[in-house]
C-alpha positions in Angstrom: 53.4 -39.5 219.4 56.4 -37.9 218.7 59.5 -37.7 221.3 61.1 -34.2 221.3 65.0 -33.8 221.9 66.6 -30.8 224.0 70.0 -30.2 223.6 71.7 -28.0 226.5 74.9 -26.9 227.8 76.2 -26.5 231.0 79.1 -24.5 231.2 81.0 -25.4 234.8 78.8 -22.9 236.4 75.2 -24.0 238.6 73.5 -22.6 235.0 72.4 -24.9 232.0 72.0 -23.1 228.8 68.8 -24.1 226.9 70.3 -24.3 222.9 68.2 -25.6 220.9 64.9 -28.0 221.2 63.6 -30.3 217.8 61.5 -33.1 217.1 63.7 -36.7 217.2 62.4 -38.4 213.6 62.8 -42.3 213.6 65.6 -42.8 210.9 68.4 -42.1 212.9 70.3 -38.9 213.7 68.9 -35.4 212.6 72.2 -33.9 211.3 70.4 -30.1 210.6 69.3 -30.0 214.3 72.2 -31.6 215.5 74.9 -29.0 213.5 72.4 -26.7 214.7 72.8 -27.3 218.5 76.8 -27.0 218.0 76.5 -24.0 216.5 74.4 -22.3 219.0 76.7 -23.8 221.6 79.5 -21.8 220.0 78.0 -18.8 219.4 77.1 -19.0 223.3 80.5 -19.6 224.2 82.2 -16.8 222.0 79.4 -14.2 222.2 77.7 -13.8 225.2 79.2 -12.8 228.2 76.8 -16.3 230.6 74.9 -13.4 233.2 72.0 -15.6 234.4 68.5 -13.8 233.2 66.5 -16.5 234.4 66.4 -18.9 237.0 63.7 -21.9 237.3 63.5 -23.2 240.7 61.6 -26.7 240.9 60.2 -26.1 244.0 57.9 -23.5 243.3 
């Protein structure tokens, strides 16, 4: 069974951005995904201007 990594950010405000989601393999850490997470993260931070789209309440 294979174990699946999220990586998120949460800025300071009540959201948590989603950036990127991979597959964890068993020799150690996945560099691709993880240079892959930071970059999202940036391009989060510089480009987009964190307006909430979508909101998942766990009591529903």
């Amino acid at each position: 069974m294979a174990t699946t990594r999220i990586t998120f950010w949460k800025p300071g405000s009540p959201a948590i951005v989603l950036l990127t989601v991979f597959a964890k393999a068993r020799n150690g850490p996945q560099h691709d995904d993880v240079n892959r997470a930071v970059k999202a993260k940036r391009i989060c931070q510089t480009e987009h201007d964190m307006t909430v789209t979508h909101t998942f309440d766990r009591r529903s």
